[in-house]
mmCIF file of the N, C-alpha and C atoms, coordinates in Angstrom:
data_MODEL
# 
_entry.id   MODEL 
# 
loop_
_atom_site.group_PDB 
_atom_site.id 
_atom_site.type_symbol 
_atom_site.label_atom_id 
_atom_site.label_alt_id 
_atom_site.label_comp_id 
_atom_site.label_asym_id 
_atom_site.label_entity_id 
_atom_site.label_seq_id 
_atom_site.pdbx_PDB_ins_code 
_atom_site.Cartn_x 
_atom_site.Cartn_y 
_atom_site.Cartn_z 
_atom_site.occupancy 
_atom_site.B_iso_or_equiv 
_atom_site.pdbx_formal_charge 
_atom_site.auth_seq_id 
_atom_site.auth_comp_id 
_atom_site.auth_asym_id 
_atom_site.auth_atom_id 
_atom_site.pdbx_PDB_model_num 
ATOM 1   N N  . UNK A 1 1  ? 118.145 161.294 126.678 1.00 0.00 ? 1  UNK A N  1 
ATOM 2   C CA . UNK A 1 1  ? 118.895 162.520 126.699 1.00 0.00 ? 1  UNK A CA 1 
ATOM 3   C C  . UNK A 1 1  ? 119.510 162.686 128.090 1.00 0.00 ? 1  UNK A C  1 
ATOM 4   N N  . UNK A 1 2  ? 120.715 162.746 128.303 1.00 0.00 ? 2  UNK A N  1 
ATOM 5   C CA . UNK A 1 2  ? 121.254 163.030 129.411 1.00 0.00 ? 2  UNK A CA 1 
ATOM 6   C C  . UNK A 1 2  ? 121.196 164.480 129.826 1.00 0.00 ? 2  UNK A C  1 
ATOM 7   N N  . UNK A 1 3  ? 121.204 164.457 131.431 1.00 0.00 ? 3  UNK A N  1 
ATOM 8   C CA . UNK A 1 3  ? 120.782 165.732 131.722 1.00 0.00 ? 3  UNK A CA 1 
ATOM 9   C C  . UNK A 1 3  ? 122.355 166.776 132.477 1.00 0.00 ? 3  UNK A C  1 
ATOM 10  N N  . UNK A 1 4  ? 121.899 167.556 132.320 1.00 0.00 ? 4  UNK A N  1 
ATOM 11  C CA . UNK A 1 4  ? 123.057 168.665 132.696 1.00 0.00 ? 4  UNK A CA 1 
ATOM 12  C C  . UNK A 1 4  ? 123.511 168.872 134.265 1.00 0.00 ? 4  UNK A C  1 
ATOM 13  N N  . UNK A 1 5  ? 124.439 167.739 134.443 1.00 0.00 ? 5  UNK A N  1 
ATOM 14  C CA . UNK A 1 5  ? 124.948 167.950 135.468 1.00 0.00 ? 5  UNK A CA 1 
ATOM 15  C C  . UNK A 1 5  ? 125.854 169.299 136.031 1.00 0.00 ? 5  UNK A C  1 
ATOM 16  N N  . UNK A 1 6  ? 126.676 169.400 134.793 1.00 0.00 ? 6  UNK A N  1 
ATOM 17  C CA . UNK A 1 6  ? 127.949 170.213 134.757 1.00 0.00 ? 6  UNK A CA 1 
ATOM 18  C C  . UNK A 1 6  ? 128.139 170.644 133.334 1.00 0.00 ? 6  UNK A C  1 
ATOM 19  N N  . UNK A 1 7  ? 128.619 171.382 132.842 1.00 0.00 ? 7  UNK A N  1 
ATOM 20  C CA . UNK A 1 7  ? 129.027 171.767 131.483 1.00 0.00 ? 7  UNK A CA 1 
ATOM 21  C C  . UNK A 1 7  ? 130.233 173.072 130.975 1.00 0.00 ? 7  UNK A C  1 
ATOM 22  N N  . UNK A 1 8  ? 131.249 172.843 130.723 1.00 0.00 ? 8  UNK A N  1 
ATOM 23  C CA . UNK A 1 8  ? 131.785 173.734 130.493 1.00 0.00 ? 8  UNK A CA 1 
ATOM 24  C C  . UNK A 1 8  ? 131.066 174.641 129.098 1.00 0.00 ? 8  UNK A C  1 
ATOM 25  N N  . UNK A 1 9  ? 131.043 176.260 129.377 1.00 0.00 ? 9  UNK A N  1 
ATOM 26  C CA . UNK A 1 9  ? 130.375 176.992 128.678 1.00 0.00 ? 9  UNK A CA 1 
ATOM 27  C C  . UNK A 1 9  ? 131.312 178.193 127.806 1.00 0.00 ? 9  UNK A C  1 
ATOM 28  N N  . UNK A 1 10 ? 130.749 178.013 126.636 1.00 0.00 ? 10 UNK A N  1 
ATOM 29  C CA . UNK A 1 10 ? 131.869 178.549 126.100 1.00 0.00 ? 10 UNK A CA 1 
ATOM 30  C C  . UNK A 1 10 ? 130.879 179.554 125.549 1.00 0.00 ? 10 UNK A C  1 
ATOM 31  N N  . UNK A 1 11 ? 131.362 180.839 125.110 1.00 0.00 ? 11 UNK A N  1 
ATOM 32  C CA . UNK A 1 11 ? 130.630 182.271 124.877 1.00 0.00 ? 11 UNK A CA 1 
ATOM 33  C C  . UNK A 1 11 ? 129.869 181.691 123.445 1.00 0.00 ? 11 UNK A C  1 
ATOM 34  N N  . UNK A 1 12 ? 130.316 181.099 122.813 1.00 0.00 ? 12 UNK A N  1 
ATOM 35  C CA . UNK A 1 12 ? 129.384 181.125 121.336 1.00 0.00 ? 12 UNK A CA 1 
ATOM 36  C C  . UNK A 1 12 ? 127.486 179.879 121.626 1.00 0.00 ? 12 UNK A C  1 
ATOM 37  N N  . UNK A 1 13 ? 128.119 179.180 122.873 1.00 0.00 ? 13 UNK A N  1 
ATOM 38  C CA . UNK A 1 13 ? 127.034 178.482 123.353 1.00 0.00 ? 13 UNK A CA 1 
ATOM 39  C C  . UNK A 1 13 ? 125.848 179.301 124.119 1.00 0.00 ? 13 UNK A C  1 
ATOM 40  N N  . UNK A 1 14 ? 126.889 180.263 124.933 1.00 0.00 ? 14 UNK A N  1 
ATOM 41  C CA . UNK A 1 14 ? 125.226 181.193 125.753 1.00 0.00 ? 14 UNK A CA 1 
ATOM 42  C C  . UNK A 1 14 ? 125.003 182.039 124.611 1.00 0.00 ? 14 UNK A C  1 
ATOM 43  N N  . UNK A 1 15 ? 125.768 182.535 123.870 1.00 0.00 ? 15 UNK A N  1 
ATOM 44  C CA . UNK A 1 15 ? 124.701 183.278 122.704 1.00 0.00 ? 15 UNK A CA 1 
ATOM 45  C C  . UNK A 1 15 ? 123.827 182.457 121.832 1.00 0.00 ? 15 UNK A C  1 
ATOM 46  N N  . UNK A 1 16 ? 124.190 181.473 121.814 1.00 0.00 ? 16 UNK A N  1 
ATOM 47  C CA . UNK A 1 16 ? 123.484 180.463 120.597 1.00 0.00 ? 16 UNK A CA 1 
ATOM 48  C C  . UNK A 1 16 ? 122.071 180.293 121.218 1.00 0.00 ? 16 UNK A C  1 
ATOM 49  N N  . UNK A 1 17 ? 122.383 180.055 122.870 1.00 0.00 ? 17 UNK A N  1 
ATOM 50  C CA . UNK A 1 17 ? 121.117 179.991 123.821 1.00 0.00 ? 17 UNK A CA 1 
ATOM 51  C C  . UNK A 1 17 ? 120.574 181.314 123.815 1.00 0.00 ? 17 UNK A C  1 
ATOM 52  N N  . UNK A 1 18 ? 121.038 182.374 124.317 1.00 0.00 ? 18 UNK A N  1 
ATOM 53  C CA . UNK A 1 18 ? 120.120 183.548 124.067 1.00 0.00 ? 18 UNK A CA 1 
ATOM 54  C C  . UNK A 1 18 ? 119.475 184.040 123.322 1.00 0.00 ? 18 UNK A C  1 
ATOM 55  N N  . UNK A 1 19 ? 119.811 183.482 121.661 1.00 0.00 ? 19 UNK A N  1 
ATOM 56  C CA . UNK A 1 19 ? 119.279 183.765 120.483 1.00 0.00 ? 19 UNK A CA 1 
ATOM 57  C C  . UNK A 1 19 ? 117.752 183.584 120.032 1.00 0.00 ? 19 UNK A C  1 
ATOM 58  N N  . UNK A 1 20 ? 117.717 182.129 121.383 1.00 0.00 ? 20 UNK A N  1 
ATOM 59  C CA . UNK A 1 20 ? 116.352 181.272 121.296 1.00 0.00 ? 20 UNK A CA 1 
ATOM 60  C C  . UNK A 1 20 ? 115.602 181.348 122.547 1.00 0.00 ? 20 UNK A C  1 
ATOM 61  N N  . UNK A 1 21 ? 115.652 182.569 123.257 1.00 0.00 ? 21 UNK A N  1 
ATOM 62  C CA . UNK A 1 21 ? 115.190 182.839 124.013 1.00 0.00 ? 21 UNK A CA 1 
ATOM 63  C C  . UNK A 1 21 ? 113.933 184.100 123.987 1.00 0.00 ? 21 UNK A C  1 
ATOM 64  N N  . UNK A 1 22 ? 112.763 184.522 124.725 1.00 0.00 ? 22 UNK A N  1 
ATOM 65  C CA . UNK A 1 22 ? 111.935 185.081 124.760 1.00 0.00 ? 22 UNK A CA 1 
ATOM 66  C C  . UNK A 1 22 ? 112.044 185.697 125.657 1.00 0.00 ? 22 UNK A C  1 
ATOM 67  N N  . UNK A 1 23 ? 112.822 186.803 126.088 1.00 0.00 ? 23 UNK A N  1 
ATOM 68  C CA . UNK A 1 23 ? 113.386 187.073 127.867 1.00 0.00 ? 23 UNK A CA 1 
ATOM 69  C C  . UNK A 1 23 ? 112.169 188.388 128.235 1.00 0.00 ? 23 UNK A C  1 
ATOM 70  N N  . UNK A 1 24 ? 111.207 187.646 129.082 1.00 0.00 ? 24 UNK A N  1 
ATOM 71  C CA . UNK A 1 24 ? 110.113 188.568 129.161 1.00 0.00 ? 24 UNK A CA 1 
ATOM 72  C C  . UNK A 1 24 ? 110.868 189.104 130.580 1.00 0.00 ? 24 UNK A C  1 
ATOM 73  N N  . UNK A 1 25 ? 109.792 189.827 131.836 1.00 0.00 ? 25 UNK A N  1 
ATOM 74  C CA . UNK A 1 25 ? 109.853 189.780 133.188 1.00 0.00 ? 25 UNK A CA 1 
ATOM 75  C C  . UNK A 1 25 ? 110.244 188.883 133.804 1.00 0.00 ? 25 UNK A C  1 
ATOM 76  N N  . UNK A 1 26 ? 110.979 189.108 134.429 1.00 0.00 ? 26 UNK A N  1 
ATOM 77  C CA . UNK A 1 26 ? 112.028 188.209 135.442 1.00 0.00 ? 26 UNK A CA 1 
ATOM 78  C C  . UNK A 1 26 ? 110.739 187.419 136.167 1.00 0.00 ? 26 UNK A C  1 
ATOM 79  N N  . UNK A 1 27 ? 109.869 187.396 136.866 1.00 0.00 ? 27 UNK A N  1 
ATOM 80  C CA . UNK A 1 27 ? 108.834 186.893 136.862 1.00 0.00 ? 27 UNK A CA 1 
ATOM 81  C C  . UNK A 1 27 ? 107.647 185.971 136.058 1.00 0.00 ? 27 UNK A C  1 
ATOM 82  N N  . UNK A 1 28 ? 107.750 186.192 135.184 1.00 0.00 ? 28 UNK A N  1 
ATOM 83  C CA . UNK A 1 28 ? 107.116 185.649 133.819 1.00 0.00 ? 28 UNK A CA 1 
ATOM 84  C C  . UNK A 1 28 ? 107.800 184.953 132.860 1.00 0.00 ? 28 UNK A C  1 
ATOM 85  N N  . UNK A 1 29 ? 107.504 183.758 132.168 1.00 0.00 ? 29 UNK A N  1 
ATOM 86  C CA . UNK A 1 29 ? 107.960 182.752 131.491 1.00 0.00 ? 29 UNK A CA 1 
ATOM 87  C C  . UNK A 1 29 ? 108.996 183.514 130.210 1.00 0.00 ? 29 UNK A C  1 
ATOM 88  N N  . UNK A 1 30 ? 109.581 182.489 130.370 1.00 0.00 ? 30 UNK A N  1 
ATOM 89  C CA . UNK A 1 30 ? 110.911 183.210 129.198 1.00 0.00 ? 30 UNK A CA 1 
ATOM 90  C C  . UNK A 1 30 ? 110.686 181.497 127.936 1.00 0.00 ? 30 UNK A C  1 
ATOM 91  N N  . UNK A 1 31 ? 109.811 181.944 126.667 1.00 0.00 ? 31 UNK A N  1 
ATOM 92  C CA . UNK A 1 31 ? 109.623 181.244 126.044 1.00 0.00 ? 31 UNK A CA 1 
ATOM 93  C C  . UNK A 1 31 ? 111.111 180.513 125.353 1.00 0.00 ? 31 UNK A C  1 
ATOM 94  N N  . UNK A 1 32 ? 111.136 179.323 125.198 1.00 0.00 ? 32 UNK A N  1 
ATOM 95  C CA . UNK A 1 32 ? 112.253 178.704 124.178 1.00 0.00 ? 32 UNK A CA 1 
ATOM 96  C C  . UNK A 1 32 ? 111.791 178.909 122.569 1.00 0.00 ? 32 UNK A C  1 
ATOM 97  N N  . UNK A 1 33 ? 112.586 179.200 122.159 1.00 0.00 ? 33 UNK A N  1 
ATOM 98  C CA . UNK A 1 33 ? 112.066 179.322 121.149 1.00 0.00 ? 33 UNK A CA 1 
ATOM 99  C C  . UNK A 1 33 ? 112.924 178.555 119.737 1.00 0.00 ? 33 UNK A C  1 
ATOM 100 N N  . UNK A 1 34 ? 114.033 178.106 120.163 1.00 0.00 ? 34 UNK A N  1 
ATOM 101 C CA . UNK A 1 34 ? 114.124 176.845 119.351 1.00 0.00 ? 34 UNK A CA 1 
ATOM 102 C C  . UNK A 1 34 ? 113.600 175.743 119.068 1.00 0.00 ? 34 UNK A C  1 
ATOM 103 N N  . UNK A 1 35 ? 114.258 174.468 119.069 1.00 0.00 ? 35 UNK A N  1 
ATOM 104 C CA . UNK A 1 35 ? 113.564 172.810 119.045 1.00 0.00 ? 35 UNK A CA 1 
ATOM 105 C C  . UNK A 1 35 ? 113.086 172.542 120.398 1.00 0.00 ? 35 UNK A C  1 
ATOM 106 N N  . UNK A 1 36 ? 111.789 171.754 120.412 1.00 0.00 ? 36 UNK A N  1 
ATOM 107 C CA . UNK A 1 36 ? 111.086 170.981 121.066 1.00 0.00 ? 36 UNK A CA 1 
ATOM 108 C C  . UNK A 1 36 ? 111.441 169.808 120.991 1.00 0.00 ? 36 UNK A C  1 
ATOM 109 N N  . UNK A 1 37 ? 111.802 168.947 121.827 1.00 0.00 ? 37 UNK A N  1 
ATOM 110 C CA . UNK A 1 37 ? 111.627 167.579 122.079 1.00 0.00 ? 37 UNK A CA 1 
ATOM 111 C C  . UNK A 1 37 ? 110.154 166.503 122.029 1.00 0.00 ? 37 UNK A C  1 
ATOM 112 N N  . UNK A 1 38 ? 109.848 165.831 121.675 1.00 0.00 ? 38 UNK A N  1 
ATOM 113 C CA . UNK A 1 38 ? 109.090 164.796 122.049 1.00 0.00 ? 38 UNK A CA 1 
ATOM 114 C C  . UNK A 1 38 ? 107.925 165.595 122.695 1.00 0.00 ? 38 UNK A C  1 
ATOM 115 N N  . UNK A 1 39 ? 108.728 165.538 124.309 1.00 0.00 ? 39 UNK A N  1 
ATOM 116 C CA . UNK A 1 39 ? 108.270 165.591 125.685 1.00 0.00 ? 39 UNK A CA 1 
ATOM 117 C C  . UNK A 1 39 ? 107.964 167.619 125.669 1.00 0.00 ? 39 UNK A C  1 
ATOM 118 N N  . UNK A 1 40 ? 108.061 167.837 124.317 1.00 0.00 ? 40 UNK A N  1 
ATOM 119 C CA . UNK A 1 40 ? 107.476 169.845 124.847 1.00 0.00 ? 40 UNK A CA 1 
ATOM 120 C C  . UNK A 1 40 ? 108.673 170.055 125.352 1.00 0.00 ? 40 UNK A C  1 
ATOM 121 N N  . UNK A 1 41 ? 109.324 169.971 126.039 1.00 0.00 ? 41 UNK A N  1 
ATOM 122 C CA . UNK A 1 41 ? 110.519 170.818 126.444 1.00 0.00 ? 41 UNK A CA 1 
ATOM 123 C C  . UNK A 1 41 ? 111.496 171.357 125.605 1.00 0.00 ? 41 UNK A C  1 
ATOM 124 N N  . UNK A 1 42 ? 112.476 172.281 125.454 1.00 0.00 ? 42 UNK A N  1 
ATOM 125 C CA . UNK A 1 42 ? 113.137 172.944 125.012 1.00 0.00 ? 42 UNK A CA 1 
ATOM 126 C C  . UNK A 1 42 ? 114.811 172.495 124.859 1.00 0.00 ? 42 UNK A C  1 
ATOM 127 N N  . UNK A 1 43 ? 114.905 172.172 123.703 1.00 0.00 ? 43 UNK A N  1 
ATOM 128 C CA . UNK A 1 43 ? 116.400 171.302 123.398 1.00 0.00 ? 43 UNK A CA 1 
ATOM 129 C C  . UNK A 1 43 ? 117.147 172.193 123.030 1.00 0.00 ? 43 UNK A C  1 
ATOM 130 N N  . UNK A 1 44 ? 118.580 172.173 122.905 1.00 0.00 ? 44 UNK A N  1 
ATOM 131 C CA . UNK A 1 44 ? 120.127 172.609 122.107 1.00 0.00 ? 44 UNK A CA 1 
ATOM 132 C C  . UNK A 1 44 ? 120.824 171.695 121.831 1.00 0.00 ? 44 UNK A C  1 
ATOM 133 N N  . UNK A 1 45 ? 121.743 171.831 120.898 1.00 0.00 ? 45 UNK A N  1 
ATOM 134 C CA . UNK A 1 45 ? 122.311 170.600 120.544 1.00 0.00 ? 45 UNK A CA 1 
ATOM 135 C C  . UNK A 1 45 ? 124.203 171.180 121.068 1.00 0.00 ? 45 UNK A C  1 
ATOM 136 N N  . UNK A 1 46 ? 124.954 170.960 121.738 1.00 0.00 ? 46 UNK A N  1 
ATOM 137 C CA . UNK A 1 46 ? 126.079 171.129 122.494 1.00 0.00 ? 46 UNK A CA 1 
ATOM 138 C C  . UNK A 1 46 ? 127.065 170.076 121.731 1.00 0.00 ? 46 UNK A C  1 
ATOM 139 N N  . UNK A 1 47 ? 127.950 170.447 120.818 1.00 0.00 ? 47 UNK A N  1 
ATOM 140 C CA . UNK A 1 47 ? 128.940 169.453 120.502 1.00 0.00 ? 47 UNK A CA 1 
ATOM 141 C C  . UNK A 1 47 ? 128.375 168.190 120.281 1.00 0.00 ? 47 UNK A C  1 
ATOM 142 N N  . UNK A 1 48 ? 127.113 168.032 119.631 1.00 0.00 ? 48 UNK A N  1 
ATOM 143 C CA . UNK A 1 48 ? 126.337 166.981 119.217 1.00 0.00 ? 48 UNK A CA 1 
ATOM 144 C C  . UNK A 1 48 ? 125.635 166.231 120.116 1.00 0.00 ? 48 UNK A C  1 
ATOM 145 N N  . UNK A 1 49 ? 125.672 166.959 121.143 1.00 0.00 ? 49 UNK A N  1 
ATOM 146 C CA . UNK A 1 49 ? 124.252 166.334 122.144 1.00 0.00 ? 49 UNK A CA 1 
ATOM 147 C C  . UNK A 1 49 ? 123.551 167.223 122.254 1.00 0.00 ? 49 UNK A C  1 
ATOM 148 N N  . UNK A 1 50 ? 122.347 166.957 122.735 1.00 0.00 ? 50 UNK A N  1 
ATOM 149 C CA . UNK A 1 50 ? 121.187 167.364 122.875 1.00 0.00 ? 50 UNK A CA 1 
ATOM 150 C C  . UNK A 1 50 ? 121.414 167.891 124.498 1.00 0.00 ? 50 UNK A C  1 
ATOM 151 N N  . UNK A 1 51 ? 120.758 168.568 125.089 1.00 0.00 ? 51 UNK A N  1 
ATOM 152 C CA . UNK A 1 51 ? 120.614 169.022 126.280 1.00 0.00 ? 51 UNK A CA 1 
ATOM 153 C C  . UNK A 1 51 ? 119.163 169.685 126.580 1.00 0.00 ? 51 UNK A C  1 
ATOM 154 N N  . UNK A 1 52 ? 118.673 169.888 127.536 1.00 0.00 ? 52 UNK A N  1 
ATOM 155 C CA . UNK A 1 52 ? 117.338 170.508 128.250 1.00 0.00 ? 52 UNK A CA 1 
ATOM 156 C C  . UNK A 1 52 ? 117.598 172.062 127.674 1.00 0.00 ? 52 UNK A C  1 
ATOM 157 N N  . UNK A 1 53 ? 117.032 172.671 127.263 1.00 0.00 ? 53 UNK A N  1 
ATOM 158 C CA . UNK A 1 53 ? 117.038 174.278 127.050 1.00 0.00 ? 53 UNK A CA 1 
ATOM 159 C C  . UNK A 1 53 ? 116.878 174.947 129.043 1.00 0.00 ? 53 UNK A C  1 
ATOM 160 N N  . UNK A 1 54 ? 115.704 174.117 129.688 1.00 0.00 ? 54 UNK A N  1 
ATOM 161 C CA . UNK A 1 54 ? 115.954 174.886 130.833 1.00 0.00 ? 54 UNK A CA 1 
ATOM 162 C C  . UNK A 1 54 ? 116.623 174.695 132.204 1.00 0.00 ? 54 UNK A C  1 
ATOM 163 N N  . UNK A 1 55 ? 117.496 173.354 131.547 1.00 0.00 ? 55 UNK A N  1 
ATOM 164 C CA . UNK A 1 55 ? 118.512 173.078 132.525 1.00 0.00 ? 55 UNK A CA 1 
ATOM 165 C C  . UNK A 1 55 ? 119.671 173.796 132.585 1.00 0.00 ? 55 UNK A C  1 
ATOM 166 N N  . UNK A 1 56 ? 119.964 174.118 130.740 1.00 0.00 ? 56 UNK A N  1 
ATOM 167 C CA . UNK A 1 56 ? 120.887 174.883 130.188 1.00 0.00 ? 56 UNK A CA 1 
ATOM 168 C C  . UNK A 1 56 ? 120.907 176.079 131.202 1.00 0.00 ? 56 UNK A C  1 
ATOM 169 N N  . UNK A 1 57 ? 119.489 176.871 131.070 1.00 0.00 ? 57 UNK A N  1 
ATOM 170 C CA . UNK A 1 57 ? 119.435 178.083 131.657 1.00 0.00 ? 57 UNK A CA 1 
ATOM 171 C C  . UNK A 1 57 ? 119.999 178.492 133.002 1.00 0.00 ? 57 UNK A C  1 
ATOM 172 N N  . UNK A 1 58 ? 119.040 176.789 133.731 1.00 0.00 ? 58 UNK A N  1 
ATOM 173 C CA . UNK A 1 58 ? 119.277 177.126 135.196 1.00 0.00 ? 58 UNK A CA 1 
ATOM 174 C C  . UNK A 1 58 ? 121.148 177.369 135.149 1.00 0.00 ? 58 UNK A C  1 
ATOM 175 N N  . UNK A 1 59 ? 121.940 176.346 134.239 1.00 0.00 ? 59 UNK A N  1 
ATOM 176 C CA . UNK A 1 59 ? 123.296 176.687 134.801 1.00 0.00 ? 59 UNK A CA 1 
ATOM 177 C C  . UNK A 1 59 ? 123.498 178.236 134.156 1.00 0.00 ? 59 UNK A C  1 
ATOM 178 N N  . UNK A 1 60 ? 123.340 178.951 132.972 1.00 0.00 ? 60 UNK A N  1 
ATOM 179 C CA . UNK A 1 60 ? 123.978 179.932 132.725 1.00 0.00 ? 60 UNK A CA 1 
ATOM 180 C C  . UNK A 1 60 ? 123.741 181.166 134.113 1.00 0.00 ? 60 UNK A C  1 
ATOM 181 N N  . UNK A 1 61 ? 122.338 180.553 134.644 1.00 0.00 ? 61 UNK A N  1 
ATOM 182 C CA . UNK A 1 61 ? 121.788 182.113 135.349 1.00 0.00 ? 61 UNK A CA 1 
ATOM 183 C C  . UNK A 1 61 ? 122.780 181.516 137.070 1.00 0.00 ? 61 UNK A C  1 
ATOM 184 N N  . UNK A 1 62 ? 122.657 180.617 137.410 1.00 0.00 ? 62 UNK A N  1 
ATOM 185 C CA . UNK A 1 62 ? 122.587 180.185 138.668 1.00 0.00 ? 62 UNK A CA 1 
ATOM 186 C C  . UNK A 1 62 ? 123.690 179.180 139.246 1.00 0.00 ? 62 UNK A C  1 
ATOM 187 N N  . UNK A 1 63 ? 123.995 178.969 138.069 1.00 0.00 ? 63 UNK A N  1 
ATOM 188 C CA . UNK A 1 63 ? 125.615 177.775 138.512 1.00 0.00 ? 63 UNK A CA 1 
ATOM 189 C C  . UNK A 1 63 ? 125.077 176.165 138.095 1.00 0.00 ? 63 UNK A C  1 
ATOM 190 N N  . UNK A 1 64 ? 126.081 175.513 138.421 1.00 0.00 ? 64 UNK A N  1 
ATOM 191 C CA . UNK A 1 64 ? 125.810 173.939 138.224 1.00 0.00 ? 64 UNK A CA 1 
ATOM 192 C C  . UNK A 1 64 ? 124.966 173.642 138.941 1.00 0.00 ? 64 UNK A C  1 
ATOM 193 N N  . UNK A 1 65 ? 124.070 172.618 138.224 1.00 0.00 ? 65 UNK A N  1 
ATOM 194 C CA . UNK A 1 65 ? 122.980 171.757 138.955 1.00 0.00 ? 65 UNK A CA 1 
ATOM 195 C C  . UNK A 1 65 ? 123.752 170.833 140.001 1.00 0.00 ? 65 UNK A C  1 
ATOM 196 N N  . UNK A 1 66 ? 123.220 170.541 141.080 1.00 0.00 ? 66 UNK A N  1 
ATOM 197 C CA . UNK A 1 66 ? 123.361 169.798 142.147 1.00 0.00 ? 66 UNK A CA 1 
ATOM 198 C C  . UNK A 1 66 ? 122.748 168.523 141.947 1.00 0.00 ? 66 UNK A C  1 
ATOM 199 N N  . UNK A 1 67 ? 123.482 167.136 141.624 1.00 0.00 ? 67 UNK A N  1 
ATOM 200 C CA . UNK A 1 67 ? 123.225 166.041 141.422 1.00 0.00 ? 67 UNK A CA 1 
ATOM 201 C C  . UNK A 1 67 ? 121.425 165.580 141.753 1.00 0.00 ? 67 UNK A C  1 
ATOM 202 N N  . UNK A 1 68 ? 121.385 166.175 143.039 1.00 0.00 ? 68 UNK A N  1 
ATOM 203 C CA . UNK A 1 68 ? 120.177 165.608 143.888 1.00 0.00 ? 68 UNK A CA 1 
ATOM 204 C C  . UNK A 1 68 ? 118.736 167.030 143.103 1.00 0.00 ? 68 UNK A C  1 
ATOM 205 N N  . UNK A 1 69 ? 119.393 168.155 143.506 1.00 0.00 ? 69 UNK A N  1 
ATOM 206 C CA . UNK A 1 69 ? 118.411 168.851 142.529 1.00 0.00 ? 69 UNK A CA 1 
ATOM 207 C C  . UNK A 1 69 ? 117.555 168.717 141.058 1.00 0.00 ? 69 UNK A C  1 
ATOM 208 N N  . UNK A 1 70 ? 116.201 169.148 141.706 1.00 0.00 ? 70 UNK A N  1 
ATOM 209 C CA . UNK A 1 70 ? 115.418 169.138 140.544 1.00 0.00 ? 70 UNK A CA 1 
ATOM 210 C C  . UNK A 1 70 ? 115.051 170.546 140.063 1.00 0.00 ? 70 UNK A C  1 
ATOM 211 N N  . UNK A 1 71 ? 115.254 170.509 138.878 1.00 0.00 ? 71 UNK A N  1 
ATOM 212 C CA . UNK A 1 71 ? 115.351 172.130 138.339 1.00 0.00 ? 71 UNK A CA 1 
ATOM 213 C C  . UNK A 1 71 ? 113.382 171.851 137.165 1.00 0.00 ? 71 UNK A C  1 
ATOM 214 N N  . UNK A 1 72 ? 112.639 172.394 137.675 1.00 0.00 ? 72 UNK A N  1 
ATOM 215 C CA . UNK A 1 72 ? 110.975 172.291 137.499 1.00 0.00 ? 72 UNK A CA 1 
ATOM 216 C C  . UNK A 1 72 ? 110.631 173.705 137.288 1.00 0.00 ? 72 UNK A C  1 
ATOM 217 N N  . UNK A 1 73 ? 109.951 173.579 136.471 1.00 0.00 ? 73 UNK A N  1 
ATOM 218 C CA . UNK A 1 73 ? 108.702 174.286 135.823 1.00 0.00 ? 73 UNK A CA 1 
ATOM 219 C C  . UNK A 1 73 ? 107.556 174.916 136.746 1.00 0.00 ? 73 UNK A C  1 
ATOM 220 N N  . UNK A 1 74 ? 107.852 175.909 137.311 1.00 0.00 ? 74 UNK A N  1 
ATOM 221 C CA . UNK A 1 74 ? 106.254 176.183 138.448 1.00 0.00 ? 74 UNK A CA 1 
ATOM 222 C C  . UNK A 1 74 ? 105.268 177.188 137.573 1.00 0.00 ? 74 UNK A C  1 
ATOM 223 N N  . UNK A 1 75 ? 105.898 177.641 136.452 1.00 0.00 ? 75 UNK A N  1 
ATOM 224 C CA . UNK A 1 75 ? 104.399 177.909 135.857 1.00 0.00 ? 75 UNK A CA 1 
ATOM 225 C C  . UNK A 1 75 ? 104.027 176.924 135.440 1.00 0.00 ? 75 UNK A C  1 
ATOM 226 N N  . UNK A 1 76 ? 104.690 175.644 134.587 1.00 0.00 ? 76 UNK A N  1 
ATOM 227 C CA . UNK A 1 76 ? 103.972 174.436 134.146 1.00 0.00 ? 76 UNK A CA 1 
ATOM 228 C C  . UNK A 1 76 ? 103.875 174.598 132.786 1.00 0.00 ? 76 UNK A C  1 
ATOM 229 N N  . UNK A 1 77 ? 105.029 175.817 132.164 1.00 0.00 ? 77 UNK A N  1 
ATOM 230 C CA . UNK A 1 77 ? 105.300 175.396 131.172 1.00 0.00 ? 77 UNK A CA 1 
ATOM 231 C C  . UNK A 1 77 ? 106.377 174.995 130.704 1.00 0.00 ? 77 UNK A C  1 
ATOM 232 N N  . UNK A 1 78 ? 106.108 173.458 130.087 1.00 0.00 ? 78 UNK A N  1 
ATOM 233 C CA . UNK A 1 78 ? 107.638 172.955 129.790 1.00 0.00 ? 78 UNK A CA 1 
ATOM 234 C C  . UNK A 1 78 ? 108.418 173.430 128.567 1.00 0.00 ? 78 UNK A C  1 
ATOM 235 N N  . UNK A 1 79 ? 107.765 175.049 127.596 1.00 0.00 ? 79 UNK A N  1 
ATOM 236 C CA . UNK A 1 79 ? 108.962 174.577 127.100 1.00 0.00 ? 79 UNK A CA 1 
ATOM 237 C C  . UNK A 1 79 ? 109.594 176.783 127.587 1.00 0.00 ? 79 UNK A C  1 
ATOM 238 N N  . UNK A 1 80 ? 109.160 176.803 128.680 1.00 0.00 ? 80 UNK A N  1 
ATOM 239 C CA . UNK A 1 80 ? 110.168 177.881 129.748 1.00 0.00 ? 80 UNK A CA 1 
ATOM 240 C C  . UNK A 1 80 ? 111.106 177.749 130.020 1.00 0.00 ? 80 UNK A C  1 
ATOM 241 N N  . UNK A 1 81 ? 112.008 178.710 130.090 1.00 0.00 ? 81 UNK A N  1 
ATOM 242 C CA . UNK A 1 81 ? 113.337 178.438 130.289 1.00 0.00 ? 81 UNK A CA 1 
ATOM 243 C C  . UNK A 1 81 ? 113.700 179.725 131.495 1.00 0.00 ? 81 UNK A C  1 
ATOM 244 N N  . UNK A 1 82 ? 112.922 180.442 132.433 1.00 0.00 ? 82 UNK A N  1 
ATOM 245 C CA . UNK A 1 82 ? 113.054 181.478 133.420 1.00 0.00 ? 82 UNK A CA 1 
ATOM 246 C C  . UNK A 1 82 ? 113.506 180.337 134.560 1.00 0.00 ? 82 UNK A C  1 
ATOM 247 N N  . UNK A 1 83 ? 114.783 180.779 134.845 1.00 0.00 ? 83 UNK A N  1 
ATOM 248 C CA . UNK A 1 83 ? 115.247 179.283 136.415 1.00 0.00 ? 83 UNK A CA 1 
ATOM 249 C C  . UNK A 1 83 ? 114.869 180.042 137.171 1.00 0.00 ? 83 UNK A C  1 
# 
C-alpha cells in the first residue's frame, strides 16, 4: 500500500472519511471505524487505492506529509486516526 505523500482532496472524500470516524477529545483516540487492514490500521479506498485512514487524517487536519516524516501512533493504537 503506498503511503500518502500528497493527495488532492476533494469534499465527498473528507466526508466519506468523517463518516468513519469516532471524533472523541482532541486529546483522546479518534477510533476508525471503517476497514482494517492486515496490519490493524485503518484503510479508505481513494479512486481505487487503498490509503492509511491516519495518514489520511494527518493531511486533512495538518497539511501534506513531509517525505522524511513519520506520522505514529503515541497512544499505540493503530487503528486511531487523532494526528
Amino acid at each position: 500500500m503506498k503511503e500518502i505523500v500528497s493527495i488532492d482532496l476533494e469534499i465527498d472524500v473528507e466526508q466519506r472519511f468523517w463518516n468513519r470516524v469516532k471524533k472523541l477529545s482532541t486529546n483522546k483516540c479518534w477510533p476508525w471505524l471503517g476497514s482494517l487492514n492486515s496490519q490493524g490500521y485503518g484503510q479508505i479506498q481513494i479512486d481505487g487505492k487503498n490509503f492509511l485512514a491516519h495518514r489520511l487524517s494527518f493531511t486533512l487536519n495538518r497539511g501534506i506529509i513531509q517525505q522524511k516524516l513519520v506520522v505514529d501512533h503515541t497512544c499505540r493504537n493503530k487503528s486511531c486516526v487523532n494526528p
